[in-house]
PQR file with spaces between the fields and no chain letter, atoms N, CA, C, O and H, PARSE charges and radii, in Angstrom:
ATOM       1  N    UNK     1      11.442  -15.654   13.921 -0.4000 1.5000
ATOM       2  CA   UNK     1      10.095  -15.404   14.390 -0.0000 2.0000
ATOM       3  C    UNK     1      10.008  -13.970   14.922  0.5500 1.7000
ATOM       4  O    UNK     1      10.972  -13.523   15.543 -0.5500 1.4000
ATOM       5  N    UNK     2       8.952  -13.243   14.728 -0.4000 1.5000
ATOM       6  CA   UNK     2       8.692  -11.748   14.980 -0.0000 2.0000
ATOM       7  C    UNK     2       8.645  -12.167   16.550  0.5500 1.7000
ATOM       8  O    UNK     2       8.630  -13.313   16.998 -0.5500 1.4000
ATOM       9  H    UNK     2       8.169  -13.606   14.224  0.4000 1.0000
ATOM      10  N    UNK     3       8.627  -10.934   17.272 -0.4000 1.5000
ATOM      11  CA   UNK     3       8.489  -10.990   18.866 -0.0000 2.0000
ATOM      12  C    UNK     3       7.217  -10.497   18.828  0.5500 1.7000
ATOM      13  O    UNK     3       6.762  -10.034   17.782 -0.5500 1.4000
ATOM      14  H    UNK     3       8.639  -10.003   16.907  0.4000 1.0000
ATOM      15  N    UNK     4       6.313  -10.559   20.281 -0.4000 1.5000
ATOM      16  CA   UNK     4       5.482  -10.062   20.517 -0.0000 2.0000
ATOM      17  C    UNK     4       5.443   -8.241   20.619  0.5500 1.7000
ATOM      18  O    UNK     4       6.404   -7.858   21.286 -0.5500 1.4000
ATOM      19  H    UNK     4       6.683  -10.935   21.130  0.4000 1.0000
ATOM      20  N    UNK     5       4.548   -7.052   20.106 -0.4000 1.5000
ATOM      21  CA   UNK     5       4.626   -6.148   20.819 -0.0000 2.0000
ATOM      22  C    UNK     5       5.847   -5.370   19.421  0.5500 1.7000
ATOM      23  O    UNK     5       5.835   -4.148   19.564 -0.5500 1.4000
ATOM      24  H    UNK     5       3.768   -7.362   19.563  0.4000 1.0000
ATOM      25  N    UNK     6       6.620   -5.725   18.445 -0.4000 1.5000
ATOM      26  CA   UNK     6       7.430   -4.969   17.729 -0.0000 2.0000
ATOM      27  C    UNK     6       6.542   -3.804   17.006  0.5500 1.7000
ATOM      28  O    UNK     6       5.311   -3.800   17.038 -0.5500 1.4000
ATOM      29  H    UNK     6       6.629   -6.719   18.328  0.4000 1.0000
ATOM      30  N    UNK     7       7.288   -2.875   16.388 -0.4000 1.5000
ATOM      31  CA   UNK     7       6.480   -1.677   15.909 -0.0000 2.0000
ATOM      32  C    UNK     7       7.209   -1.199   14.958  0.5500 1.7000
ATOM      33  O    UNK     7       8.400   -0.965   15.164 -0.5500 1.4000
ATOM      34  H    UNK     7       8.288   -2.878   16.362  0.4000 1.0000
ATOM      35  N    UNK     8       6.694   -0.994   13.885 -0.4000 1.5000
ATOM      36  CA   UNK     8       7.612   -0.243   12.358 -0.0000 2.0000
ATOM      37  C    UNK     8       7.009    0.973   12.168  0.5500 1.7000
ATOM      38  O    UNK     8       6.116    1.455   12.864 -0.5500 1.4000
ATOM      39  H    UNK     8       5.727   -1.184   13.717  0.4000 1.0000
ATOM      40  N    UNK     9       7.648    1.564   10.975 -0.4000 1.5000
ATOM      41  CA   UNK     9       6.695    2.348   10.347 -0.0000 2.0000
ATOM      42  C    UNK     9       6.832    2.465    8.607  0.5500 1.7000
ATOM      43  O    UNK     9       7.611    1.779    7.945 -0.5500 1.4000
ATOM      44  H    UNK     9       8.373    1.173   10.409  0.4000 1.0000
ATOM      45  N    UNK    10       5.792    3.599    7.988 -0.4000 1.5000
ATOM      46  CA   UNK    10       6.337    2.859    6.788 -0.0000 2.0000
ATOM      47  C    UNK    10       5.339    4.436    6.182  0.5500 1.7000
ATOM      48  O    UNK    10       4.142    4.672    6.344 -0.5500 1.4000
ATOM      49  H    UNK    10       5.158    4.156    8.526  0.4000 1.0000
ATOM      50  N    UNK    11       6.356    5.237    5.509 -0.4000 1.5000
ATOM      51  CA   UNK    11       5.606    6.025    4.454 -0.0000 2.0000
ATOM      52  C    UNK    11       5.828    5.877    3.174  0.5500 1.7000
ATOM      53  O    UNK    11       6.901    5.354    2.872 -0.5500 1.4000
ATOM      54  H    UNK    11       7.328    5.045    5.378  0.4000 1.0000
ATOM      55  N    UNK    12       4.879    6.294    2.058 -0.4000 1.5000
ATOM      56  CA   UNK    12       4.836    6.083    0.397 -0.0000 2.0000
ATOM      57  C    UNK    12       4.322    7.587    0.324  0.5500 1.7000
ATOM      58  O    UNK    12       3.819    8.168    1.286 -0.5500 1.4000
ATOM      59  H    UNK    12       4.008    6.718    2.304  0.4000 1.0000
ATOM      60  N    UNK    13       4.507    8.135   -0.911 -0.4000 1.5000
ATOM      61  CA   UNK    13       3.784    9.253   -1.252 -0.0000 2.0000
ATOM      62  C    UNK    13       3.036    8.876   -2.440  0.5500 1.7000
ATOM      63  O    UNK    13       3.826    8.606   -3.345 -0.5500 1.4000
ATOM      64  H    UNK    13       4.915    7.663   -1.693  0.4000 1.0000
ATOM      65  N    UNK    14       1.864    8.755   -2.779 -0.4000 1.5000
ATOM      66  CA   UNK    14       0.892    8.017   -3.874 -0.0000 2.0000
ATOM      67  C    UNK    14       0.760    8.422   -4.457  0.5500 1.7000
ATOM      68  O    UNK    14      -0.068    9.313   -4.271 -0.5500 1.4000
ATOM      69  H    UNK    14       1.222    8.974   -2.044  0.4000 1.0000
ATOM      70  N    UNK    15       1.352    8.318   -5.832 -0.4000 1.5000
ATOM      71  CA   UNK    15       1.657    8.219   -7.275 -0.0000 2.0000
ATOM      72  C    UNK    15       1.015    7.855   -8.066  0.5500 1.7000
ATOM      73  O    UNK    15       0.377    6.917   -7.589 -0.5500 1.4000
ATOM      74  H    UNK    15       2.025    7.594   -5.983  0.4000 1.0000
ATOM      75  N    UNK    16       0.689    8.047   -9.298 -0.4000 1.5000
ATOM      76  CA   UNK    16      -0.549    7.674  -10.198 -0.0000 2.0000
ATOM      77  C    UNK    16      -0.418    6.263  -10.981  0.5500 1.7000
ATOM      78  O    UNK    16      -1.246    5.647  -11.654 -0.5500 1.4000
ATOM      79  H    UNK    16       1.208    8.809   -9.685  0.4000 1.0000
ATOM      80  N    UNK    17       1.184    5.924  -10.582 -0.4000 1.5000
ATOM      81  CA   UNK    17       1.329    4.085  -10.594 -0.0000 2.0000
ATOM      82  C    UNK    17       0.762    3.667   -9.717  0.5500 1.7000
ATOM      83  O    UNK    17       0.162    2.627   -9.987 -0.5500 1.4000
ATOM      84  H    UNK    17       1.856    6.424  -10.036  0.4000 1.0000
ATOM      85  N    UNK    18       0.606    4.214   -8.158 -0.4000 1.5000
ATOM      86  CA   UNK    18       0.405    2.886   -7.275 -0.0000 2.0000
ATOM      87  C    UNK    18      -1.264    3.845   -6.942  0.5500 1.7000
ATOM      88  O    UNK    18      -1.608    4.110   -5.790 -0.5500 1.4000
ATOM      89  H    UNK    18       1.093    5.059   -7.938  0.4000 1.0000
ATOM      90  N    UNK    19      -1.823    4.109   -7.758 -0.4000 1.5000
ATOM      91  CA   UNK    19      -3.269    4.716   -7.678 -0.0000 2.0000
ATOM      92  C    UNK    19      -4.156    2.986   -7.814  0.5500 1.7000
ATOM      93  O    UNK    19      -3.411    2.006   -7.817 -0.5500 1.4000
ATOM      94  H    UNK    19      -1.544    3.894   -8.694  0.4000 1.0000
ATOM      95  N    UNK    20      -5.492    2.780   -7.903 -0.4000 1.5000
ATOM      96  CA   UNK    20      -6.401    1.674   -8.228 -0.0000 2.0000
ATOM      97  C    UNK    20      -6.476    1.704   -9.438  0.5500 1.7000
ATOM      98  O    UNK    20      -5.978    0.720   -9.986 -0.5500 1.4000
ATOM      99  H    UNK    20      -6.097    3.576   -7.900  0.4000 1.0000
ATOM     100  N    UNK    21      -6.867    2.385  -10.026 -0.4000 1.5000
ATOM     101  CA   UNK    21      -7.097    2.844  -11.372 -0.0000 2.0000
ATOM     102  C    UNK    21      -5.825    2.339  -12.027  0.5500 1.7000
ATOM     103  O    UNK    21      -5.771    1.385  -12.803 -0.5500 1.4000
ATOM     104  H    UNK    21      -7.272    3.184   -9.581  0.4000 1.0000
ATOM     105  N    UNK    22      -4.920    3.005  -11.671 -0.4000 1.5000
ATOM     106  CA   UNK    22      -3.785    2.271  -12.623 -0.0000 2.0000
ATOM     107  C    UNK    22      -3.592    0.640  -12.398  0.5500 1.7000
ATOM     108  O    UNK    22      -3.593   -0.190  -13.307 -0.5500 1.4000
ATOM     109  H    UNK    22      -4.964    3.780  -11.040  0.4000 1.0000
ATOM     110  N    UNK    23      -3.412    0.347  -10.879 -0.4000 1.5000
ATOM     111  CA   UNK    23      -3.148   -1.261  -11.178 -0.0000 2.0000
ATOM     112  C    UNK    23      -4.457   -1.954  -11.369  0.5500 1.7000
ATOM     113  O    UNK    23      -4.641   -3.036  -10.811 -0.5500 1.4000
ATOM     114  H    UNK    23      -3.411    1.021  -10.141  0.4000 1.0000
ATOM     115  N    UNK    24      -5.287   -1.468  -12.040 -0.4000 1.5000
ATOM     116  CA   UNK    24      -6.602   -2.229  -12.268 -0.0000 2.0000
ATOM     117  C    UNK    24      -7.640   -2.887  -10.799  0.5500 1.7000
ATOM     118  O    UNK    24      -8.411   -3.845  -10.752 -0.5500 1.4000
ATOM     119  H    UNK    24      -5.139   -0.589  -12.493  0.4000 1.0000
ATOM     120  N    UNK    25      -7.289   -2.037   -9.903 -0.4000 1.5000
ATOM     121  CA   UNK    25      -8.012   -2.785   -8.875 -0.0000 2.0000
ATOM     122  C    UNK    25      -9.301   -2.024   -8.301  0.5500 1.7000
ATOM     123  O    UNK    25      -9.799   -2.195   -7.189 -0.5500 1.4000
ATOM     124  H    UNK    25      -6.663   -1.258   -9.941  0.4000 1.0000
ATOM     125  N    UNK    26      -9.730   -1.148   -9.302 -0.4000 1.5000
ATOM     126  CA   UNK    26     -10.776   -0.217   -8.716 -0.0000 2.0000
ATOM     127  C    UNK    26     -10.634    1.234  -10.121  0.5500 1.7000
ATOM     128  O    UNK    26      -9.698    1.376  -10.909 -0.5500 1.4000
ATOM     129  H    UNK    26      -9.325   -1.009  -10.205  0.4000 1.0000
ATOM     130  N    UNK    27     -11.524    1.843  -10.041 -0.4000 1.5000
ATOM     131  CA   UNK    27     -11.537    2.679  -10.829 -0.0000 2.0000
ATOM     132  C    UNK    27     -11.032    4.110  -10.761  0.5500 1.7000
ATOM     133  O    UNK    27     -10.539    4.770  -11.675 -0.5500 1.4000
ATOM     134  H    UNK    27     -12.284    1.727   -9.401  0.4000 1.0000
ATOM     135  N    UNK    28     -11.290    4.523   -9.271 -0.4000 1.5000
ATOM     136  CA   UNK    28     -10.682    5.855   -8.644 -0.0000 2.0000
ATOM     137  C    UNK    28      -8.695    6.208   -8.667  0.5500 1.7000
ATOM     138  O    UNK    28      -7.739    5.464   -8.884 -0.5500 1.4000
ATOM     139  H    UNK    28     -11.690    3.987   -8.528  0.4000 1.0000
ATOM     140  N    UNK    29      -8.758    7.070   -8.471 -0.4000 1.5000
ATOM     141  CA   UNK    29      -7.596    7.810   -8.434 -0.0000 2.0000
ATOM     142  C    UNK    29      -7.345    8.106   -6.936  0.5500 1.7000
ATOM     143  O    UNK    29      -7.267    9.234   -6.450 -0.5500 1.4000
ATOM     144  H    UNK    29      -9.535    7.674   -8.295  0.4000 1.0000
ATOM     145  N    UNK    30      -7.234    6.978   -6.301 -0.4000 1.5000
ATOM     146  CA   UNK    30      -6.831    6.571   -4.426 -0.0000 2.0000
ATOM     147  C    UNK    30      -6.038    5.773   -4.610  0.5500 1.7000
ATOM     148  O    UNK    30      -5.870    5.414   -5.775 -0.5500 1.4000
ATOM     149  H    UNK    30      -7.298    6.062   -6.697  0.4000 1.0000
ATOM     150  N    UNK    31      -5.246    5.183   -3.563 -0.4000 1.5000
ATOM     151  CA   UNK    31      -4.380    4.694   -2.848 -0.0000 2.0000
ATOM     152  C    UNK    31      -4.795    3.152   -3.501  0.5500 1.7000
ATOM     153  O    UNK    31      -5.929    2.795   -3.185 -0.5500 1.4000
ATOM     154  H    UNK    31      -5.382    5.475   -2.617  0.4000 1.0000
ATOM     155  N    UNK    32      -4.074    2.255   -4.314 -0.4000 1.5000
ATOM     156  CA   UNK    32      -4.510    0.757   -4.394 -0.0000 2.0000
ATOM     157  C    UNK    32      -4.243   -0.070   -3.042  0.5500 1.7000
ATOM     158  O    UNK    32      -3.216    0.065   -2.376 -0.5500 1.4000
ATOM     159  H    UNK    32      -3.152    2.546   -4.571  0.4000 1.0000
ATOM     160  N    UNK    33      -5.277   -0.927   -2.725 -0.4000 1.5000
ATOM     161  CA   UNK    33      -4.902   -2.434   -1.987 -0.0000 2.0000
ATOM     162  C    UNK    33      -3.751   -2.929   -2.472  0.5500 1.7000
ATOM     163  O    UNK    33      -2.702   -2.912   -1.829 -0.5500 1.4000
ATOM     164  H    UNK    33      -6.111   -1.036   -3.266  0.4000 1.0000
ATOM     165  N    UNK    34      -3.858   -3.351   -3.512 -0.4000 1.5000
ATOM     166  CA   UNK    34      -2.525   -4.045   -3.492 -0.0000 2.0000
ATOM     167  C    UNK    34      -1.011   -3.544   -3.104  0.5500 1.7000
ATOM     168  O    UNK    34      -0.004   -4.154   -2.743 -0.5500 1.4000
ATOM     169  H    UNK    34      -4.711   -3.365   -4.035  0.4000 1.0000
ATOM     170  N    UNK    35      -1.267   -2.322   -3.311 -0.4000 1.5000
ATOM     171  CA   UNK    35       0.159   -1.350   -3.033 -0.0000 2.0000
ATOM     172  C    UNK    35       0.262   -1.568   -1.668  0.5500 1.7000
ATOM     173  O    UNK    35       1.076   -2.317   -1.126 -0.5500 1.4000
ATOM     174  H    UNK    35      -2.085   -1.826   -3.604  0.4000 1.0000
ATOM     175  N    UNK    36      -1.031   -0.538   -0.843 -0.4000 1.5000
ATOM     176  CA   UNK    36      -1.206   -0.526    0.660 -0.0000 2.0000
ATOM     177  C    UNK    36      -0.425   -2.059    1.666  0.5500 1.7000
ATOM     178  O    UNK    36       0.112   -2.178    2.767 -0.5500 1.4000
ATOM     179  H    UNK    36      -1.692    0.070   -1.283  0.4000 1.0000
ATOM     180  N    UNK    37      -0.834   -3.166    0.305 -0.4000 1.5000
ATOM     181  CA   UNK    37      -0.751   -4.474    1.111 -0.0000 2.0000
ATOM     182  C    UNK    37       0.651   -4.863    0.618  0.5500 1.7000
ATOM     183  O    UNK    37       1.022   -5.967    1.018 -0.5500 1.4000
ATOM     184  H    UNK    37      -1.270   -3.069   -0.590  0.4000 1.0000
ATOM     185  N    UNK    38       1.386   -4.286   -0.053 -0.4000 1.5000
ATOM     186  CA   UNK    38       2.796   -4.776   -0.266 -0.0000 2.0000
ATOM     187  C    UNK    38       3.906   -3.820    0.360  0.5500 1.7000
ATOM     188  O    UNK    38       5.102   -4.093    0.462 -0.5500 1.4000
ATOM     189  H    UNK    38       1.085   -3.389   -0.378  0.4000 1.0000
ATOM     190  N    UNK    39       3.138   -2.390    0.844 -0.4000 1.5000
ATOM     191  CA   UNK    39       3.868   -1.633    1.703 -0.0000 2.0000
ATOM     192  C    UNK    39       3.682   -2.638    2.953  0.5500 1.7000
ATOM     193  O    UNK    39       4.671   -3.328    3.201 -0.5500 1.4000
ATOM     194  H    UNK    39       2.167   -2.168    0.761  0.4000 1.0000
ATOM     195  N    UNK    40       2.651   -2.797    3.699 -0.4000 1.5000
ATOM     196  CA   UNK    40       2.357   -3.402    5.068 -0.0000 2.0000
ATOM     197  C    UNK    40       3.749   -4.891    5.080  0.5500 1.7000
ATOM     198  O    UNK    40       4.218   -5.364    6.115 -0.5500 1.4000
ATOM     199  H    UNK    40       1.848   -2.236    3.497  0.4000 1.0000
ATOM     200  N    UNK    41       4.129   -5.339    3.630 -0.4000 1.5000
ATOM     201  CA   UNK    41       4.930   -6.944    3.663 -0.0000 2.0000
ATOM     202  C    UNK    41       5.910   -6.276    4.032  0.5500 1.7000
ATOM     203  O    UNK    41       6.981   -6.833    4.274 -0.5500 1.4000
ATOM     204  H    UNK    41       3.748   -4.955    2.790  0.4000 1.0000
């Protein structure tokens, strides 16, 4: 079980794989959700 109050951190440099556009989740050339949300796991 996580404790209350823990703290990480977490950098990516965004790549035109983990863009929206490429994983189909939007059309732009930004940062995808799904990436954002599998860095945050």
């Amino acid at each position: 079980m996580l404790e209350k109050g823990i703290k990480g951190t977490g950098e990516v440099t965004v790549t035109e794989e983990l863009t929206a556009k490429t994983m189909g989740s939007g059309e732009l050339l930004v940062y995808a959700t799904p990436a954002m949300i599998a860095l945050m796991e």
